[in-house]
Every structure is written in C-alpha cells, then in structure tokens.
C-alpha positions as CSV (number, residue, x, y, z in Angstrom):
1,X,15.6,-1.5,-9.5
2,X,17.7,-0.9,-6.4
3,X,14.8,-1.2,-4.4
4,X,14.5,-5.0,-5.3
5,X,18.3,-5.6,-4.9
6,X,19.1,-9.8,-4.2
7,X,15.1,-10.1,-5.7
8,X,14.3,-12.5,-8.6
9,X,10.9,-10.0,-9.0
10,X,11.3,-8.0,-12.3
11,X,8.7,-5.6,-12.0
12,X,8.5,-5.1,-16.2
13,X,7.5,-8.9,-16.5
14,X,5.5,-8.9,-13.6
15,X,4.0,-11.9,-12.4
16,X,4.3,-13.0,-8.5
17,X,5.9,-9.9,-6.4
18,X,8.2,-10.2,-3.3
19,X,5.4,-10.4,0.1
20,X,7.3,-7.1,1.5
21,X,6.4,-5.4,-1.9
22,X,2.8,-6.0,-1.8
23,X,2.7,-5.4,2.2
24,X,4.2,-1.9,1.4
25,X,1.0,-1.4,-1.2
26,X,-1.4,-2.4,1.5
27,X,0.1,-0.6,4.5
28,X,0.4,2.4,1.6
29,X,-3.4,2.2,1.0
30,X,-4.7,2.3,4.5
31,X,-2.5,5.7,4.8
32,X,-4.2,6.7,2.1
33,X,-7.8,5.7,2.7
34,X,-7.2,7.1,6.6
35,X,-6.3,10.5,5.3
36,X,-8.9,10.5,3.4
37,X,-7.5,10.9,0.1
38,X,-5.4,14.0,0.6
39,X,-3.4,15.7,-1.8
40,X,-0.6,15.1,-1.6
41,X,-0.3,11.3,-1.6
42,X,1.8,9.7,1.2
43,X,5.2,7.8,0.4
44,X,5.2,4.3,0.9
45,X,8.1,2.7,2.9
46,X,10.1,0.1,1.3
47,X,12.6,-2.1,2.6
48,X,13.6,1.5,4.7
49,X,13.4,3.2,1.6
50,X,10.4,6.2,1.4
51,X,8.8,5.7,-2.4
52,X,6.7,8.2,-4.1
53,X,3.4,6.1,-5.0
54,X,4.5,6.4,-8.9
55,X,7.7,4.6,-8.1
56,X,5.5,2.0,-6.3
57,X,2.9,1.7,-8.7
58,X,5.7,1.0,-11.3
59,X,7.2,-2.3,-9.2
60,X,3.5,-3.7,-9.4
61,X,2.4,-2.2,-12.3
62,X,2.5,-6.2,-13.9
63,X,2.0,-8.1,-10.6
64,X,-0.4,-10.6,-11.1
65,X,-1.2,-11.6,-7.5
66,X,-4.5,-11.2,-5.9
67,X,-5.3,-8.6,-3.8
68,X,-7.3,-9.9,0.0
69,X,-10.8,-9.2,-0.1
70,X,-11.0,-6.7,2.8
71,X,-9.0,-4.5,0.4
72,X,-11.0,-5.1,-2.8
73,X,-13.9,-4.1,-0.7
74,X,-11.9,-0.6,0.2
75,X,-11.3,-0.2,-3.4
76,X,-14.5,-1.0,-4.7
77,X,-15.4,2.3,-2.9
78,X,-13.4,4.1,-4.9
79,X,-14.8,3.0,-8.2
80,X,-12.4,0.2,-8.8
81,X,-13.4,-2.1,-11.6
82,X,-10.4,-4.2,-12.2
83,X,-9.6,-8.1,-12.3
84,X,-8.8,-7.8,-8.7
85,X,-5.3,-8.0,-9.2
86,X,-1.8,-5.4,-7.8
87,X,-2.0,-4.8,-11.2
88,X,-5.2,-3.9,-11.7
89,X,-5.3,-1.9,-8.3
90,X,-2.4,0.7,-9.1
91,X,-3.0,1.4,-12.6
92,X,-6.5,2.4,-11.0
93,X,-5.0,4.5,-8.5
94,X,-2.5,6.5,-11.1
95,X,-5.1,7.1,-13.7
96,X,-7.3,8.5,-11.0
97,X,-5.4,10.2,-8.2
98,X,-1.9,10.8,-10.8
99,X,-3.5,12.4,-13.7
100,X,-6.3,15.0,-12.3
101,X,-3.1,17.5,-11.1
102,X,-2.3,15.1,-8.1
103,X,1.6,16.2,-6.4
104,X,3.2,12.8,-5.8
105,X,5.3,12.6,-3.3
C-alpha cells in the first residue's frame, strides 16, 4: 500500500500498526462524532494523503492494538460491542455506517 511506503505494517496480517496510522483513526473519529454522523463520511488524512474511511478501515482492518478508553467510551455510544481493539472498531463502523447506503468519501 503506497500509503505505508518504508512501513514494516502489512495491513492483511495485521498485528501492531504504525502510531501515525492509528492517530489518523482517532483524529478521523472525532470528525466524525463532531459532525454528528453526517452522510457523507469525512476523509481521513494520512501521511498528507486524504483516505476515504474504506481505504482506512482496510489498513486496520487486522490491527490488534488497543484502542484508549476515552474512545471506547465514544464508541460504546454507538453500539460498539467489540474486543476493544482497531480491529474491532472499524469493522464496526463499515458494517454500520458502509452498508445502510452510506457515500464514502
């Protein structure tokens, strides 16, 4: 993936993801939780690369780190029930804001 160029990270074996990875998840989901869940879903920004949130839901779609507490709390709002993991958080999000009709952009 050309957005992990010089990265050891392969997002299909998962495991731990690069910090600037899971930063651009976090700073993705505040955007997201301050517009308060508007269609359509904001781009995240990646190493100065804007990502649709399907792109970045596939680069952590096997991370296995743990997501803060603060944010499981956000999350837990919105029905999450997952292992508190990346992971679990963006397979959440897709099957819930990326399957009802949702325009990713």
């Amino acid at each position: 993936m050309s957005q992990l160029k010089h990265s050891f990270y392969d997002p299909a074996r998962g495991r731990h993801a690069p910090g600037d990875l899971r930063v651009a998840f976090l700073d993705w989901l505040e955007e997201f939780l301050r517009t308060a869940r508007h269609m359509p879903l904001p781009a995240a920004e990646l190493r100065g690369a804007q990502l649709p949130f399907s792109k970045l839901a596939g680069l952590l779609w096997n991370c296995t780190d743990i997501l803060p507490g603060d944010v499981r709390a956000d999350l837990d709002d919105l029905g999450f029930a997952g292992n508190g993991t990346y992971s679990a958080a963006v397979r959440c999000l897709q099957r819930r804001y990326c399957t009802q009709g949702a325009s990713v952009v």
